[in-house]
Backbone as JSON, one array per atom type, in Angstrom:
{
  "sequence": "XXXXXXXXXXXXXXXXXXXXXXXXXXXXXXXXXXXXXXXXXXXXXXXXXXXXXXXXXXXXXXXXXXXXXXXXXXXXXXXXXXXXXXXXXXXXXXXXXXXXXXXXXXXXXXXXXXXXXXXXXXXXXXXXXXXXXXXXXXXXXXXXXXXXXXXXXXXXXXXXXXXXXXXXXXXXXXXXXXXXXX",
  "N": [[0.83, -1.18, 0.0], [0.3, 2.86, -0.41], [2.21, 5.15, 0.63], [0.5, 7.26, 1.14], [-2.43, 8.67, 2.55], [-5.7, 8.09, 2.61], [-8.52, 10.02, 3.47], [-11.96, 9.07, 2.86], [-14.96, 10.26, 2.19], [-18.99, 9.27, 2.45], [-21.81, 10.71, 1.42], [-25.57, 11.18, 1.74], [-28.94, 11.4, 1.41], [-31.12, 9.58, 3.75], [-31.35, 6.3, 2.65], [-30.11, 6.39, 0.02], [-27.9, 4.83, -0.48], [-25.83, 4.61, 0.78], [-24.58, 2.6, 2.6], [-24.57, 0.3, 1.32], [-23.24, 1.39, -0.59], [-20.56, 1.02, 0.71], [-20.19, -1.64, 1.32], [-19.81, -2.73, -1.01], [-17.55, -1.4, -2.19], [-15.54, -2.41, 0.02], [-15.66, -5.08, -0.21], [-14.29, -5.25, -2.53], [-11.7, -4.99, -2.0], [-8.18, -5.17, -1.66], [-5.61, -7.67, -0.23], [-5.06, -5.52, 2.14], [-5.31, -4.61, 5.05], [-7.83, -3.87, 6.88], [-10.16, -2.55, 8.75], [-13.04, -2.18, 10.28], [-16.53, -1.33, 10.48], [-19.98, -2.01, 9.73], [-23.49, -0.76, 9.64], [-26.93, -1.45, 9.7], [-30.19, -1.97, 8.95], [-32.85, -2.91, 11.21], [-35.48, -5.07, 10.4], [-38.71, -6.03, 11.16], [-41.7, -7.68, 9.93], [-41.7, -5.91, 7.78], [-41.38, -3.72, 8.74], [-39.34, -1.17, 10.28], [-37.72, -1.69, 12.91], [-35.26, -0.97, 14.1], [-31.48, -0.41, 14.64], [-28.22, -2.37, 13.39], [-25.45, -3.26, 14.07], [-22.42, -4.36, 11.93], [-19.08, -5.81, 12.03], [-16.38, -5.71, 10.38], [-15.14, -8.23, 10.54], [-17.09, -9.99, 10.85], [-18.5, -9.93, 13.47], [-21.9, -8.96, 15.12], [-23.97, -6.68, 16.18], [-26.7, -5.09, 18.43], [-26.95, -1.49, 17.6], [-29.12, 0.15, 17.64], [-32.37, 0.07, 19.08], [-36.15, -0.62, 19.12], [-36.56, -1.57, 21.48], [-34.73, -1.34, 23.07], [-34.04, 0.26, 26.18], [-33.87, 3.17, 28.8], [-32.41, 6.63, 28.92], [-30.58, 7.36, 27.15], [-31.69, 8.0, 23.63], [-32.58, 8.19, 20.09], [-35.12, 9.8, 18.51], [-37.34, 6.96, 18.52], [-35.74, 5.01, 19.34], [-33.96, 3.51, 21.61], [-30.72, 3.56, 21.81], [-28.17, 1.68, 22.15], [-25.21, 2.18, 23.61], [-23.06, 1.72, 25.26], [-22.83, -1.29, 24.72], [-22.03, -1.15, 21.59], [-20.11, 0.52, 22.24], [-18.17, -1.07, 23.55], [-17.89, -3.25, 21.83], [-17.5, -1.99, 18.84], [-15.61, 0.53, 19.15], [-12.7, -0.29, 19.83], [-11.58, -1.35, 17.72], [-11.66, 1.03, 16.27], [-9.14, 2.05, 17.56], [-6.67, 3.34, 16.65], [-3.62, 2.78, 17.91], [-4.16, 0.43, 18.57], [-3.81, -1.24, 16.12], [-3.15, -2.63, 13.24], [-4.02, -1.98, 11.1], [-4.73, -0.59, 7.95], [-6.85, 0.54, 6.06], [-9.75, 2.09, 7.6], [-12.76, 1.54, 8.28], [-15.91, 3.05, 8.57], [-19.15, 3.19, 9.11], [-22.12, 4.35, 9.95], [-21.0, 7.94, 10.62], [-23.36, 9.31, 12.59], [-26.07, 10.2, 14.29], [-26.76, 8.64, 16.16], [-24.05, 6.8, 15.96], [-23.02, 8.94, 17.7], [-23.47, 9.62, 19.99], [-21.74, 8.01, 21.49], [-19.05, 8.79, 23.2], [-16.93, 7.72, 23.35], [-16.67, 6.84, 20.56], [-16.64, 9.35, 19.46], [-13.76, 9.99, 20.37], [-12.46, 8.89, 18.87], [-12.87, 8.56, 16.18], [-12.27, 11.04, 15.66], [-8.98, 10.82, 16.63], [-8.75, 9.47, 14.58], [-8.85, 10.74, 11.74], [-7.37, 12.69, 12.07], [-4.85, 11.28, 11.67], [-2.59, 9.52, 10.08], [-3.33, 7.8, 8.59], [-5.64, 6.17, 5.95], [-9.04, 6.57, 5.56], [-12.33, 5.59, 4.68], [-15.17, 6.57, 5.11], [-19.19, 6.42, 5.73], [-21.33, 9.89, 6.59], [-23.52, 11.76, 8.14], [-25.95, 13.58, 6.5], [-26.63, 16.13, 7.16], [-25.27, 17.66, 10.19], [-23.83, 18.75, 13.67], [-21.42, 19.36, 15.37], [-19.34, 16.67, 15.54], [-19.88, 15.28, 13.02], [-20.24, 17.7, 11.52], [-17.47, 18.79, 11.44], [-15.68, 16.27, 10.88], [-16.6, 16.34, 7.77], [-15.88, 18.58, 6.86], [-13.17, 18.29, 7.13], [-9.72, 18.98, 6.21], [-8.36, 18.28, 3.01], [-10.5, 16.4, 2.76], [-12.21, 14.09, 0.44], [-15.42, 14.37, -0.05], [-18.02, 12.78, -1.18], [-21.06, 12.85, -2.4], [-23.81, 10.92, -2.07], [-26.37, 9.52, -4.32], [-29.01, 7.65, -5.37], [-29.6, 7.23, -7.71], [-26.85, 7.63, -8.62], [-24.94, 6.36, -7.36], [-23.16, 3.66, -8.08], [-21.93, 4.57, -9.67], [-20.29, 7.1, -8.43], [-19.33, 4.47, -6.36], [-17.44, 3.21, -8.09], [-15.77, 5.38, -8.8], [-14.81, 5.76, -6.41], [-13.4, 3.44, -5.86], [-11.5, 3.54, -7.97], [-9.71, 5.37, -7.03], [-8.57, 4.44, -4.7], [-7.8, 2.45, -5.88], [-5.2, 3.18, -7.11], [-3.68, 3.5, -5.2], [-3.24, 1.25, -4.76], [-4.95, -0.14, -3.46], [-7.36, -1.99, -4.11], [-8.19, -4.41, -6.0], [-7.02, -4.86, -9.65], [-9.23, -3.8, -12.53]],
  "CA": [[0.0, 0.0, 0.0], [1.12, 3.78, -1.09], [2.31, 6.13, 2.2], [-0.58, 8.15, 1.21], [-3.48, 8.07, 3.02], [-6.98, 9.1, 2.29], [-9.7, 10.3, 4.0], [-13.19, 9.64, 2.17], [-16.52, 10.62, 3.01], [-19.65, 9.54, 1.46], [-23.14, 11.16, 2.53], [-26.24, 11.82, 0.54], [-30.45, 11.3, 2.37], [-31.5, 8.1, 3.95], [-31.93, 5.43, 1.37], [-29.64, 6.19, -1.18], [-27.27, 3.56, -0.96], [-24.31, 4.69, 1.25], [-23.6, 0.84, 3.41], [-24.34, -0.85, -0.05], [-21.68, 1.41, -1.35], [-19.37, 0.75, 1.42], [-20.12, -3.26, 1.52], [-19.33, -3.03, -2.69], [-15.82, -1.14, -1.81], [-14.8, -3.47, 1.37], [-15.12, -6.27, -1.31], [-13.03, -4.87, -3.98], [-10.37, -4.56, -1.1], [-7.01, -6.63, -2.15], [-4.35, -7.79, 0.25], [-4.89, -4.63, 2.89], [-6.03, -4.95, 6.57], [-8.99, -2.76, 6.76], [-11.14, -2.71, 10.17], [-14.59, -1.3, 10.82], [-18.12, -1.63, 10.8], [-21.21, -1.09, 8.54], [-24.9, -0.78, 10.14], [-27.86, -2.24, 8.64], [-31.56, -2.0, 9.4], [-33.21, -4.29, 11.81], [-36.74, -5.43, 9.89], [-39.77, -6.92, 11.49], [-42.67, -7.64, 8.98], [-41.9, -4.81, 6.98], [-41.3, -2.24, 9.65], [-38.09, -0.56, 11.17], [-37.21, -1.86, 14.83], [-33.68, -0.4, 14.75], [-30.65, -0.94, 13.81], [-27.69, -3.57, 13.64], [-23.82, -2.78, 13.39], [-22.03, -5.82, 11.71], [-18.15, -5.53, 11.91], [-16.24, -6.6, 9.21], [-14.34, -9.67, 10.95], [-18.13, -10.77, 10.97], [-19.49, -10.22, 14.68], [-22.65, -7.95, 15.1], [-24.97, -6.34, 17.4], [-27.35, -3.92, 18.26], [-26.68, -0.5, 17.64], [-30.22, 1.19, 18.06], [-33.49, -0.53, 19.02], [-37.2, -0.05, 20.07], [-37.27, -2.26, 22.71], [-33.87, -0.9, 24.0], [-34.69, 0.99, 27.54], [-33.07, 3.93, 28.91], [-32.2, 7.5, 28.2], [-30.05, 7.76, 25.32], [-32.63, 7.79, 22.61], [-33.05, 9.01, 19.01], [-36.41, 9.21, 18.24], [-38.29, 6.32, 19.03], [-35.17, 4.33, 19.2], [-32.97, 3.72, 22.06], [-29.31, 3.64, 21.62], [-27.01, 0.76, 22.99], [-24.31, 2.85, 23.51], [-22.63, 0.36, 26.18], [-22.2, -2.29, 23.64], [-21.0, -0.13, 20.76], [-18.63, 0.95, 22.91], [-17.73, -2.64, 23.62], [-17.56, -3.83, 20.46], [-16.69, -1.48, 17.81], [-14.72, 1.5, 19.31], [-11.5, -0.99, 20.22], [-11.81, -1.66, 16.51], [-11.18, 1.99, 15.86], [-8.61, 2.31, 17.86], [-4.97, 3.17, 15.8], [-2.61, 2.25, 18.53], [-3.51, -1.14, 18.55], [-4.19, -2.36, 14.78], [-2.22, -2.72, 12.04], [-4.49, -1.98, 9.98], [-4.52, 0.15, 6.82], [-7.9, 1.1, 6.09], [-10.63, 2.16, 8.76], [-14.46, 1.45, 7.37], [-17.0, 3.42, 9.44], [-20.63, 3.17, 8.35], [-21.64, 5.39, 9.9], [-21.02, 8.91, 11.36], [-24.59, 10.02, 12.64], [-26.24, 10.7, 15.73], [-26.21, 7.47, 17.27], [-22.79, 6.62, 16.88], [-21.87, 10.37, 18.03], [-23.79, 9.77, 21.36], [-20.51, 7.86, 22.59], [-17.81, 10.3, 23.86], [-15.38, 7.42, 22.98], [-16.14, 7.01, 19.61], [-16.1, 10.66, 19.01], [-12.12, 10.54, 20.31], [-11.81, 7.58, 18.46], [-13.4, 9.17, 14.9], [-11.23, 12.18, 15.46], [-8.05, 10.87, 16.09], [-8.51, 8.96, 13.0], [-9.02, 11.62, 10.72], [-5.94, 13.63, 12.23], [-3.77, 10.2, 11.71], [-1.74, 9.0, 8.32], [-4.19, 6.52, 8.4], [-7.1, 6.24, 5.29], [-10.58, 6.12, 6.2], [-14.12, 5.81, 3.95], [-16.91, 6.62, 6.11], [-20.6, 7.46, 5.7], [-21.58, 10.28, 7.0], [-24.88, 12.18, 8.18], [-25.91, 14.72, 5.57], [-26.52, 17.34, 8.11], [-25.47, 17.56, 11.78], [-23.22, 19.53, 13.94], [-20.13, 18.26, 16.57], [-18.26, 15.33, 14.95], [-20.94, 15.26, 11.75], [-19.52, 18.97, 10.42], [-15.71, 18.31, 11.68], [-15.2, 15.5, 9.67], [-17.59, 16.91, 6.29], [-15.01, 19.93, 6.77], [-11.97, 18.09, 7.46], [-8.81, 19.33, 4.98], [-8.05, 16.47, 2.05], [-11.24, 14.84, 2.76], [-13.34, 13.85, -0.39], [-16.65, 14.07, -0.18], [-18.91, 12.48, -2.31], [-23.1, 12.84, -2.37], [-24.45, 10.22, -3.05], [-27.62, 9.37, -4.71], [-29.67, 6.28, -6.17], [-28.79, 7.44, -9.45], [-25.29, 8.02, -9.01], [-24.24, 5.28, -6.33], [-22.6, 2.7, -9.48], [-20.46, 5.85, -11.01], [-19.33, 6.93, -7.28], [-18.38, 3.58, -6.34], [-16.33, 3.37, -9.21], [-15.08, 6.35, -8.83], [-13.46, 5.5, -5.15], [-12.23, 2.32, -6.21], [-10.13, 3.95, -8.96], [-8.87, 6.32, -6.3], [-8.33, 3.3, -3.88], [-6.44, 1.48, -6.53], [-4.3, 4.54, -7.4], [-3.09, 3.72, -3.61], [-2.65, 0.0, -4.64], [-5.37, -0.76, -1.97], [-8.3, -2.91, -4.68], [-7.97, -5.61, -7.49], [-6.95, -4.75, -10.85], [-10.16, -4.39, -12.83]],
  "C": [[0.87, 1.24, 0.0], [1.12, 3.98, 0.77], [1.1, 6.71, 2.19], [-1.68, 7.99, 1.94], [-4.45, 8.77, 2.34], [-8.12, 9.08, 2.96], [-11.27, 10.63, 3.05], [-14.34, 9.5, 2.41], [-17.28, 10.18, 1.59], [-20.94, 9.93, 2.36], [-24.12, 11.23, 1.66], [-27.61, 11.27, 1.76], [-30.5, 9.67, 2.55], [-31.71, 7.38, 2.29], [-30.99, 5.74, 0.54], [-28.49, 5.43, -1.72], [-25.62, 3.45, -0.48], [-24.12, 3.17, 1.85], [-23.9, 0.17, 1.69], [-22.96, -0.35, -1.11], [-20.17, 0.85, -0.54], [-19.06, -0.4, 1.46], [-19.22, -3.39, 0.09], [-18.25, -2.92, -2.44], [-15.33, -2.06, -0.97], [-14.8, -4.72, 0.08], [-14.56, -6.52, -2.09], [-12.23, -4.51, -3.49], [-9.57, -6.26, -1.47], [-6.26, -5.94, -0.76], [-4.09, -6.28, 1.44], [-5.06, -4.69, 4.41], [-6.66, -3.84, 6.34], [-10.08, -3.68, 8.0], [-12.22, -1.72, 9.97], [-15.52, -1.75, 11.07], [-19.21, -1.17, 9.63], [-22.43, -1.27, 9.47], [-26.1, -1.2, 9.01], [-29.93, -1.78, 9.71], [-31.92, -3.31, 10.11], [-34.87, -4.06, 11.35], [-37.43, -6.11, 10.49], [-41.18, -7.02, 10.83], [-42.85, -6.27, 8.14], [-41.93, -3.59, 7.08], [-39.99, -2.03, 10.67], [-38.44, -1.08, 12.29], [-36.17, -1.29, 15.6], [-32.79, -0.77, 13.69], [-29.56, -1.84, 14.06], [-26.41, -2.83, 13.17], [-23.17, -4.6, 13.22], [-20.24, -5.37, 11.52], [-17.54, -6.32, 10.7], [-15.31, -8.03, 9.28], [-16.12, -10.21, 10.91], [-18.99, -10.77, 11.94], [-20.22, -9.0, 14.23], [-23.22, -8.19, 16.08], [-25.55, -5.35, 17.2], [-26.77, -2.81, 18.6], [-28.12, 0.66, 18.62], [-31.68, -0.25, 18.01], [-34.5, -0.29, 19.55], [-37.47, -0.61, 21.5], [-36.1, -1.64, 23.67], [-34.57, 0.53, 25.1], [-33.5, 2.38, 27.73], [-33.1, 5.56, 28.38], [-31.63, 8.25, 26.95], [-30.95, 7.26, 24.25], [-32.72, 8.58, 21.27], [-34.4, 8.87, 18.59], [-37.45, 8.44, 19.15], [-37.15, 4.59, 19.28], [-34.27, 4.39, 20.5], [-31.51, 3.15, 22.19], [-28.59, 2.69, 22.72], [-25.47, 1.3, 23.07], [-22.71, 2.08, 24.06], [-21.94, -0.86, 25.21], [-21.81, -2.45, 22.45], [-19.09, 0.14, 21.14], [-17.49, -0.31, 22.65], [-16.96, -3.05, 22.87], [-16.86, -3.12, 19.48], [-15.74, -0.72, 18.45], [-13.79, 0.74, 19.75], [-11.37, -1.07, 18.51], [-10.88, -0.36, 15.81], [-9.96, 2.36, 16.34], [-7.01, 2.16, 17.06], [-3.93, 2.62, 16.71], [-2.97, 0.87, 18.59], [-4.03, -1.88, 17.38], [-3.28, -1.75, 14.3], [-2.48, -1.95, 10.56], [-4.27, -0.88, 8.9], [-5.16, 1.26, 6.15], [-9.37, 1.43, 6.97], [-11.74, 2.65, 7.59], [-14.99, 1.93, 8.42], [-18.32, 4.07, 8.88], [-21.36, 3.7, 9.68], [-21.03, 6.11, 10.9], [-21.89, 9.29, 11.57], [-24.86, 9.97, 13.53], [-26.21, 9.84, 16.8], [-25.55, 6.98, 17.51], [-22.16, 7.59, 17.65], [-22.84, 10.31, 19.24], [-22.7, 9.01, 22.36], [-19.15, 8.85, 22.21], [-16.75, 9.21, 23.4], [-15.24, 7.02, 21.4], [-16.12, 8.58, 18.82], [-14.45, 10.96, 19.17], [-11.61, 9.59, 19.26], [-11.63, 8.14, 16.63], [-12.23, 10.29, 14.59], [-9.52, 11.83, 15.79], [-7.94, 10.41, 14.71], [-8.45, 9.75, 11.58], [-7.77, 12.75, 10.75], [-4.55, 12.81, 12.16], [-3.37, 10.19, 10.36], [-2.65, 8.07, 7.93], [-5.41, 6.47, 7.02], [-8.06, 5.34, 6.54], [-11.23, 6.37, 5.14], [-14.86, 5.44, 5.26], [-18.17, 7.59, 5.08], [-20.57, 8.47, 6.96], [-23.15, 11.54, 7.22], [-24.82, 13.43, 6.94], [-26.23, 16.05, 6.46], [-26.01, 17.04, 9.88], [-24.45, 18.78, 12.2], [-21.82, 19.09, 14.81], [-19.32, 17.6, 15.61], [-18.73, 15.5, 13.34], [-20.02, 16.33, 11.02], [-18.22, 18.99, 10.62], [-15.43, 17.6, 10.7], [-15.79, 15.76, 8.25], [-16.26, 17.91, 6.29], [-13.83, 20.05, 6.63], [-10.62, 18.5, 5.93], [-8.68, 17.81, 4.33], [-8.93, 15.45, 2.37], [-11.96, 14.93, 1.48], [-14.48, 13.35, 0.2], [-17.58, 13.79, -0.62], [-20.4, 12.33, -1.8], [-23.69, 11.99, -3.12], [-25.83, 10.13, -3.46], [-28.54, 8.2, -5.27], [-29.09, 6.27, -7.35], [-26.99, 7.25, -9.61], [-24.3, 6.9, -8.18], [-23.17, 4.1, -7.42], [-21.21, 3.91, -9.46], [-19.52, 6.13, -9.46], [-18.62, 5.68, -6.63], [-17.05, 3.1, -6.73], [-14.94, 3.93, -9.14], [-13.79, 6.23, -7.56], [-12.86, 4.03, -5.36], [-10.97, 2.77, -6.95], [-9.46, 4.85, -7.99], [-8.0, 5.56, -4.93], [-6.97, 2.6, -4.44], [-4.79, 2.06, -7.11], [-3.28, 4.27, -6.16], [-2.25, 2.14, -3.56], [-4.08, -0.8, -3.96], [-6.73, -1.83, -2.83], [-7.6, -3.39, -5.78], [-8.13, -4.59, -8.74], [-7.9, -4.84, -11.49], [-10.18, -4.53, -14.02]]
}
């Protein structure tokens, strides 16, 4: 892999296809160590319950759910913050991986209700390290920091356009060495 690193953002409105872009890229990863996480919807007959963070060694858990208790809540959802913590933010952590590339699906209000992956998010973005993350299309704290950050690409995505941006960060990926020859 090059010295270079890169920091790239993708964001665009619910639904338009940011973790399906990030799952596509993590798969067109050659020969790199790359750690993170993607989130996913949790479905019950056809209706939101929450949501699910799946790491990319394979374990998952709940991120956000209705039945979860407590005060940290978005919505109508409350936030497992506790076992986030747990689980992913060691993940993020640069002093003890190797790794190369840091995947974080996302940046939005329920991972930015833990205080440790907000230190965790921000050293990473002030490290040598690449990162692709989603991130919220509006917020404020961590959300507009990293949208703002110097040498980050930001790409908007859209239904329409999700294929061509994909693309587009692979070829900038592979520029680095970091995906398969296509």
């Amino acid at each position: 892999m090059s010295s270079k690193s890169e920091k790239i953002l993708l964001t665009g409105l619910p639904g338009c296809g940011k973790t399906t872009a990030i799952i596509q890229i993590v798969e067109n990863l050659k020969d790199i160590k790359a750690v993170g996480f993607y989130t996913q919807e949790i479905r019950h007959h056809n209706k939101r319950m929450g949501f699910r963070w799946t790491s990319l060694d394979g374990n998952s858990g709940i991120l956000a759910h209705v039945d979860v208790k407590g005060p940290l809540r978005i919505g109508k959802y409350g936030v497992n913050v506790a076992g986030f913590e747990e689980s992913i933010v060691p993940i993020l952590d640069i002093e003890q991986r190797d790794a190369e590339l840091f995947v974080i699906d996302e940046i939005g209000k329920m991972e930015c209700m833990s205080t440790k992956f907000l230190v965790s998010v921000r050293r990473l973005f002030a490290s040598d390290r690449s990162v692709i993350a989603t991130v919220a299309k509006k917020g404020t704290g961590l959300i507009s920091e990293v949208r703002n950050c110097p040498q980050t690409k930001l790409f908007n995505l859209t239904r329409h356009s999700c294929n061509r941006i994909v693309a587009e960060i692979l070829q900038i990926l592979s520029s680095h060495g970091h995906v398969e020859d296509t």
